[in-house]
LUMSE-678779 format. One record per residue: x, y, z of N, C-alpha, C in turn; residue in one letter. Coordinates in steps of 0.001 Angstrom, whole numbers, padded with zeros to 6 digits, always signed. Example, Ala and Ser with C-alpha at 12.3 -4.5 7.8 and 13.67 -1.06 7.14 Angstrom:
REM LUMSE-678779
+013190-005690+007800+012300-004500+007800+013200-003300+007800A;+012850-002250+007080+013670-001060+007140+012900+000030+007870S;
***
This chain:
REM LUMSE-678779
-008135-025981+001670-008449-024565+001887-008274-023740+000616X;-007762-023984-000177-007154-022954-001755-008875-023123-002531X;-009114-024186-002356-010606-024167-003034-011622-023445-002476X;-011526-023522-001280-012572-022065-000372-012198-020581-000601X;-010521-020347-000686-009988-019262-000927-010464-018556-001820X;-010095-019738-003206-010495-019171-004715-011872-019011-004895X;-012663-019810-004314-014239-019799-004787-014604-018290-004148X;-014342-017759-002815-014821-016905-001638-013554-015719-002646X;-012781-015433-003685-011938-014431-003803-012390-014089-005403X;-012809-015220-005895-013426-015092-007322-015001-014252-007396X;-015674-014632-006427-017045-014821-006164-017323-013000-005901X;-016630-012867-004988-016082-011443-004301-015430-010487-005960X;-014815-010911-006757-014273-010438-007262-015087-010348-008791X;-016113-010730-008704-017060-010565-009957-018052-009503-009559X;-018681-009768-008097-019121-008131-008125-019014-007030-008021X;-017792-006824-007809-017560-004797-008196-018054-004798-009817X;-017503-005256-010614-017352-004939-011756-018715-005270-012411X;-019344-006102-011618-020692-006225-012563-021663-005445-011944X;-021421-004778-010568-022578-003857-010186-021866-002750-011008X;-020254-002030-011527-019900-000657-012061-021021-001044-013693X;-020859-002220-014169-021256-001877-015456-023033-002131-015861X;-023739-002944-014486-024994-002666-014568-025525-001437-014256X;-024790-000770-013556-025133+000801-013096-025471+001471-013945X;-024136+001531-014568-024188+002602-016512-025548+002201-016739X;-026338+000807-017192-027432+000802-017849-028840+001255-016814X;-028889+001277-015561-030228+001326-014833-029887+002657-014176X;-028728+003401-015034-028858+005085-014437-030232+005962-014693X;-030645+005686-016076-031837+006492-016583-033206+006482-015114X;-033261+004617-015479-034664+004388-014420-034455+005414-013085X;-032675+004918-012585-032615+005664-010979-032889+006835-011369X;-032568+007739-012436-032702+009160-012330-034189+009732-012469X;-034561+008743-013079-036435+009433-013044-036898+008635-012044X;-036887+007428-010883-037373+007365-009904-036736+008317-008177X;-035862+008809-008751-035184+009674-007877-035039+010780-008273X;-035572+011665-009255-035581+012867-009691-033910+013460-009577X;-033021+012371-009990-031662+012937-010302-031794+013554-011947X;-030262+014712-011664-030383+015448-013068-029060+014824-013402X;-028458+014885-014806-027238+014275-015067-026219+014657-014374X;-026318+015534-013360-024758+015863-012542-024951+014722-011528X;-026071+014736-010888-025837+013994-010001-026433+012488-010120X;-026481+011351-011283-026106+010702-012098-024807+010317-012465X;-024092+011162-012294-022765+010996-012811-021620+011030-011608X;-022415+011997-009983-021846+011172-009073-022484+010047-008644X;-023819+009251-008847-023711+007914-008508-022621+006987-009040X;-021974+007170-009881-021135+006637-010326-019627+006755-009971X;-019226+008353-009765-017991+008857-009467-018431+008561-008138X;-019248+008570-006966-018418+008798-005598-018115+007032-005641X;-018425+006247-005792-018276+004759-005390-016623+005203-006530X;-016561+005334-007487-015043+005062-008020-013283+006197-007561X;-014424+007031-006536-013558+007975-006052-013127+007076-004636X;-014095+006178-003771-013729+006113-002252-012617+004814-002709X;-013132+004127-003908-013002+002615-004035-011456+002881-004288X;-010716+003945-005453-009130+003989-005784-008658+004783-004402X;-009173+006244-003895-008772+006364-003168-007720+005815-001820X;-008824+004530-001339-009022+004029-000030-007461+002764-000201X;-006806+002379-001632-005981+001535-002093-005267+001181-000926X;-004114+002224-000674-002976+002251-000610-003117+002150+001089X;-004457+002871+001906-004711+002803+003423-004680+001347+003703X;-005941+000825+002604-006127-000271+003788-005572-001109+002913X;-004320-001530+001950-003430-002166+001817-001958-002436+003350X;-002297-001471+003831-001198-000930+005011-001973-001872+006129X;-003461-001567+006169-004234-001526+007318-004290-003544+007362X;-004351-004187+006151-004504-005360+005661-003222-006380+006417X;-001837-005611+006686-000857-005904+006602-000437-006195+008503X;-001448-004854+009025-001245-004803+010452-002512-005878+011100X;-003526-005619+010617-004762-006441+011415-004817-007842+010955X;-004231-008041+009907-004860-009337+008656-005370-008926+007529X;-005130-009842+006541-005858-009988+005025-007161-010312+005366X;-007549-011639+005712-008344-012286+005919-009000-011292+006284X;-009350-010832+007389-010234-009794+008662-010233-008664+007983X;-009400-008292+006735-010018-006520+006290-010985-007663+004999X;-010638-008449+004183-011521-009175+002885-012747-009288+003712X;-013081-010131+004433-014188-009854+005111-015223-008731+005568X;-014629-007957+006501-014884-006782+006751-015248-006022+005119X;-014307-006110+003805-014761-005435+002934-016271-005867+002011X;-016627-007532+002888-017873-007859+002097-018635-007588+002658X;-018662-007416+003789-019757-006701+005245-020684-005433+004501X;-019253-004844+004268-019384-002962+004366-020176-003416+002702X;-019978-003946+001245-020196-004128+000454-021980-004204+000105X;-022176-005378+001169-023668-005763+001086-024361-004928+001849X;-023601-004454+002787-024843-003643+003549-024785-002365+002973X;-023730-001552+002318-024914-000958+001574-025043-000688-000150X;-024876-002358-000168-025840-002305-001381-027260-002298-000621X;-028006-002905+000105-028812-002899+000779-029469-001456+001138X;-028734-000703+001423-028766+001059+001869-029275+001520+000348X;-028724+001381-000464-028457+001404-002181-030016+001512-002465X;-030015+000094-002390-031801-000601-002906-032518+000481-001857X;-032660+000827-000623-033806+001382-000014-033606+003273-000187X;-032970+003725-000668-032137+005252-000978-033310+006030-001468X;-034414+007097-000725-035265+007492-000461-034766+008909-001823X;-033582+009321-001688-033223+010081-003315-031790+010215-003332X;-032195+011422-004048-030420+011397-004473-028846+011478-004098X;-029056+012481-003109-028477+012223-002036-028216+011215-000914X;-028787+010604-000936-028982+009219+000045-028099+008136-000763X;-028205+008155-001951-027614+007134-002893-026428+007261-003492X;-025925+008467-003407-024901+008848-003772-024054+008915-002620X;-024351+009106-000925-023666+008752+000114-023030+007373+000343X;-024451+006674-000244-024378+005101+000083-023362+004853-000859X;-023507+005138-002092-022131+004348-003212-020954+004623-002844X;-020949+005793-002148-019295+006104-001411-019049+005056-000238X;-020040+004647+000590-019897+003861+001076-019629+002789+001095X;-020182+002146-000248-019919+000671-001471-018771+000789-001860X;-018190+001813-002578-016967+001814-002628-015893+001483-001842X;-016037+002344-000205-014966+001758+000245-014889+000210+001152X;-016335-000487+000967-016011-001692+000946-015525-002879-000364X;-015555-002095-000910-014857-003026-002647-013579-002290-002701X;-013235-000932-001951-011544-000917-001895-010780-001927-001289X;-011638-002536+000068-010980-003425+000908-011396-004973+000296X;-011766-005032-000704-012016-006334-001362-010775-006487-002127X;-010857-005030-003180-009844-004966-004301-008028-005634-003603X;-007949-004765-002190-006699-004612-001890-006514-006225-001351X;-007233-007173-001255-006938-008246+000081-007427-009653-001464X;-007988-009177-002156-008083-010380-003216-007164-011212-003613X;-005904-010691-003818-004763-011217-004746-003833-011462-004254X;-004162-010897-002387-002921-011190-001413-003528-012628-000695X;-004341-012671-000745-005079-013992+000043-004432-015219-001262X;-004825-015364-002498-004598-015853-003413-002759-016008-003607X;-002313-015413-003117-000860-015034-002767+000078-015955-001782X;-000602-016166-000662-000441-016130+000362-001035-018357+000185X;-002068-018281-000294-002526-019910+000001-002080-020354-001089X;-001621-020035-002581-001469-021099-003843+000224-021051-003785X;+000966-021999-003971+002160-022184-004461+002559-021283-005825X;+003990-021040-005881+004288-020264-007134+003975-021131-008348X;+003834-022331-008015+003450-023053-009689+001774-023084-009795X;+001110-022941-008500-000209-022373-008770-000681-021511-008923X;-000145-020013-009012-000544-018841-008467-000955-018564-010137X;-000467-018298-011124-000480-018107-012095-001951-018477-013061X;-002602-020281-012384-004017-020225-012963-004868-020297-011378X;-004459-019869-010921-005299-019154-009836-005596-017506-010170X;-004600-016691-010327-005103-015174-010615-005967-015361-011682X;-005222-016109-013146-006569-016641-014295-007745-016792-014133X;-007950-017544-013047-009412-017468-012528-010359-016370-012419X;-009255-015741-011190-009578-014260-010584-009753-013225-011718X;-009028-013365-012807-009434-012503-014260-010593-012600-014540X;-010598-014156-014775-012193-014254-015469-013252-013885-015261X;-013189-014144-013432-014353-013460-012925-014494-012155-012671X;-013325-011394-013353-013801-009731-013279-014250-009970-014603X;-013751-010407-015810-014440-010004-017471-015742-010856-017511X;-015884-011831-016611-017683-012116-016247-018260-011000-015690X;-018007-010377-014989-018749-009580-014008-019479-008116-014939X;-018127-007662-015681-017873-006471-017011-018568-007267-018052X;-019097-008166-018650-019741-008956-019324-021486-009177-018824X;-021324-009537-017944-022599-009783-017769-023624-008375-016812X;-022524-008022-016470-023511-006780-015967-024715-005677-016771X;-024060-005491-018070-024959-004894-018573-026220-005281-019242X;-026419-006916-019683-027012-007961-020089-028167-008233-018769X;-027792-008629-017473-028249-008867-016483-028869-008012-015791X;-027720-006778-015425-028370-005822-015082-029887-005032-016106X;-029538-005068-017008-030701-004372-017689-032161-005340-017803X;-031872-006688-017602-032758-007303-017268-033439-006991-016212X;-033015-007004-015036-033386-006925-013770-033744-005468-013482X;-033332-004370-013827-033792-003167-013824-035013-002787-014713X;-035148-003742-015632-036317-003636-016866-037810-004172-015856X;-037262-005339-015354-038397-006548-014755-038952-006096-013302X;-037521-005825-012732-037900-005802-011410-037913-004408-010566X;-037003-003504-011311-036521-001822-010956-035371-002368-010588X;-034727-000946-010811-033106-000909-009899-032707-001440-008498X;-033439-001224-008263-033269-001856-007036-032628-003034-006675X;-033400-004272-007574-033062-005375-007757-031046-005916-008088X;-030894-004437-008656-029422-004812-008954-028597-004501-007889X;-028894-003939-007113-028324-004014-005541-028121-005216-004411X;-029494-005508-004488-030063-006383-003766-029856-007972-004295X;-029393-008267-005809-028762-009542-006096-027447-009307-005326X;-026581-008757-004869-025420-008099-004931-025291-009231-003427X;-026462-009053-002498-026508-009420-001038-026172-011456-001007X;-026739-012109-001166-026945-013488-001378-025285-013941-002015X;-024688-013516-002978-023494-013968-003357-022350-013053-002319X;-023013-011795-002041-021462-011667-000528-022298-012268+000539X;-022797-012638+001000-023081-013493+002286-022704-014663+001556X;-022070-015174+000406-021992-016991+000512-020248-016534+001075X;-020043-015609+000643-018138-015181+000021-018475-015021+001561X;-018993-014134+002248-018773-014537+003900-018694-015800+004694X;-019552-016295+004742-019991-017770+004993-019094-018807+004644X;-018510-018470+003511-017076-019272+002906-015898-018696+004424X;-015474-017720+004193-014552-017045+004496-014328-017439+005917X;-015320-017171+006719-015404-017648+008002-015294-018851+008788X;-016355-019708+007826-016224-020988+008053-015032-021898+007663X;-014868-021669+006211-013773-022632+005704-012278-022388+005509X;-011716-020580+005646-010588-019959+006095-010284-019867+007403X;-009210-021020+007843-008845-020792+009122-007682-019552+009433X;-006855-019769+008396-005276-019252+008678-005911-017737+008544X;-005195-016599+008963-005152-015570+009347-003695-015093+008103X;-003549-013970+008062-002147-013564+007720-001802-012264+007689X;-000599-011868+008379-000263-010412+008737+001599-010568+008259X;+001617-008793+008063+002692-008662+007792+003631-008932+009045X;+004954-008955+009109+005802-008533+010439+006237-007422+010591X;+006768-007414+011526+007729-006083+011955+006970-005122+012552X;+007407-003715+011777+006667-002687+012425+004857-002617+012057X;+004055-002099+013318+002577-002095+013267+002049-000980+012945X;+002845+000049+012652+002766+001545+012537+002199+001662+011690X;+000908+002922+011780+000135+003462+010309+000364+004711+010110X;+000968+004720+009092+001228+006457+008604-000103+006986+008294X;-000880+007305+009119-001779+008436+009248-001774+009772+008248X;-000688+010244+008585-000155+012022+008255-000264+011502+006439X;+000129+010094+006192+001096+010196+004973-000693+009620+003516X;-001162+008780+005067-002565+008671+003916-002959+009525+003565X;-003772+010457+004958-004404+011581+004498-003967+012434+003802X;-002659+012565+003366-001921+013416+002069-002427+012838+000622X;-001908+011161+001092-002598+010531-000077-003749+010459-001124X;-004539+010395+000249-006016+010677-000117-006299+011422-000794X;-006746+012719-000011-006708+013970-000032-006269+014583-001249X;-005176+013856-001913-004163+014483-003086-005057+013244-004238X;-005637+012701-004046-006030+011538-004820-007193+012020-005561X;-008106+012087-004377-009456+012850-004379-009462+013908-005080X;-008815+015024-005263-008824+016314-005729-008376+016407-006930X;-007427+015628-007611-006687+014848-008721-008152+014410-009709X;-008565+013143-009503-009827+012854-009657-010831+013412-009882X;-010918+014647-008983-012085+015732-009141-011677+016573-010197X;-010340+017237-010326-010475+018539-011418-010316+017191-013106X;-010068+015948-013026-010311+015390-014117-011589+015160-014479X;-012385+014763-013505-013957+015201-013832-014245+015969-014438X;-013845+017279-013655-014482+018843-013805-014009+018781-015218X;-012456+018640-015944-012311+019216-017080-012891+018302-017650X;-013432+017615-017811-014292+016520-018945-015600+017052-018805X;-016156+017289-017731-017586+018105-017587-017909+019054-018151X;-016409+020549-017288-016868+021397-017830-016214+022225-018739X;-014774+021827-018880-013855+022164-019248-013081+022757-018203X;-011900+022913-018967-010418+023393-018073-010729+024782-017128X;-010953+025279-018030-011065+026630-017608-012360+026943-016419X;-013158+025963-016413-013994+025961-015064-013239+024960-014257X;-012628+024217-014326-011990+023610-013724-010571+024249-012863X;-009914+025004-013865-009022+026413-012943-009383+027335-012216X;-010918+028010-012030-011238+028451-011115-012013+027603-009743X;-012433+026588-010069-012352+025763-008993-011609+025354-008636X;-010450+024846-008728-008898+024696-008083-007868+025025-008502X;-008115+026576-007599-006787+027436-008073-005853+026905-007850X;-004280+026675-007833-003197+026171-007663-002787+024597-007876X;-004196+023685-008731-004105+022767-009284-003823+023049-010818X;-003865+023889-011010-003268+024137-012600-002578+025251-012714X;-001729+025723-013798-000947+026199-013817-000601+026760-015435X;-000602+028026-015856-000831+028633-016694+000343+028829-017635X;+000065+028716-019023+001468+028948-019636+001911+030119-020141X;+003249+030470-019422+003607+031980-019791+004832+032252-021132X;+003798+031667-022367+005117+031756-023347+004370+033197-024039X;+003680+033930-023617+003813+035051-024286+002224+034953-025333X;+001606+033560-025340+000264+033272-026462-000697+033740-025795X;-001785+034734-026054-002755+035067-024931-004112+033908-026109X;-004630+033790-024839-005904+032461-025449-005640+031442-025107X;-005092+031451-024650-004920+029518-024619-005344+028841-023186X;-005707+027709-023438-006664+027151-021890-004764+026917-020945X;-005388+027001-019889-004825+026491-018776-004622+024915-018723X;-003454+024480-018697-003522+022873-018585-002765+022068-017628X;-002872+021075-016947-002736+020282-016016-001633+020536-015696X;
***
């Protein structure tokens, strides 16, 4: 079973990173076949990296009460289908829903990868087992922009979605078939609800005014979230507002 594990956790674990860095290159094509302008360009990119850190710490919890196994899965489900949504995204809005959606199935990939790998290799294996699991993220960050720009050149963007489908249906097909064992935490089953949505919520908005001040600067960024920044009163008039 460690050989189904690793193949179905590696496999899984090369495409986030090679759909984030083929993206960067087949943004132009999406933006002139979708009449996006660079703001919203720049959330195809931010909402998938906003749901994907966000979502960590939930369904690390959620992983612990239902199973590893059953959320990794579930996170290749949600993954392919909509990359799938992705490839057919009628404009800009549509595609920028869907990547939030991609995201939070590669949160539940991210969180259940290294615990599955955890959980089946011995401590004298675990060590070139994660090695593995490295490689196939600096393959993924490697070849994405090489590949991807191929396939967006040849075939349209699209295509870089839609490779995405065939390698998570094998990581399914693995998972199901050749992972029997299950694994859950003990004890208490309780989900702090109150304590995610703080999480979140505080995550998300964090994230956003770091955007904003790289976008638009600070100072548009302090009137969009008043009481996220905080002004310095040493007496200097001029000076930006800072974090």
């Amino acid at each position: 079973m460690k050989v189904y594990v690793l193949c179905a956790v590696t496999l899984s674990s090369f495409l986030a990173p090679f759909m984030g860095s083929s993206i960067n290159v087949a943004l132009p094509l999406m933006g002139e076949s979708l009449n996006m302008g660079p703001s919203q360009q720049t959330w195809v990119i931010m909402a998938f990296l906003l749901t994907a850190n966000v979502f960590l710490l939930p369904f690390g919890r959620l992983s612990e009460i239902y199973g590893i196994k059953r959320l990794f899965i579930s996170g290749n489900i949600i993954f392919i289908t909509a990359s799938v949504l992705c490839a057919l995204a009628p404009d800009a809005a549509s595609i920028i829903l869907f990547r939030a959606f991609q995201g939070i199935g590669a949160s539940m990939v991210l969180v259940t990868r290294l615990s599955l790998i955890s959980m089946v290799f011995p401590a004298s294996e675990r060590g070139r087992a994660i090695g593995v699991n490295t490689a196939a993220i600096d393959m993924g960050l490697f070849a994405g922009p090489i590949r991807g720009g191929f396939l967006a050149e040849i075939m349209g963007w699209e295509s870089i979605f839609l490779f995405m489908v065939p390698v998570g249906i094998l990581v399914i097909l693995i998972s199901l078939s050749r992972i029997d064992d299950e694994w859950m935490a003990g004890g208490s089953r309780k989900f702090d609800l109150e304590g995610s949505l703080t999480y979140c919520t505080s995550l998300f908005l964090f994230i956003q005014v770091l955007n904003t001040c790289k976008c638009e600067g600070a100072s548009s960024a302090c009137s969009k979230f008043p009481g996220v920044f905080s002004l310095h009163q040493d007496g200097n008039a001029g000076k930006e507002p800072t974090l």
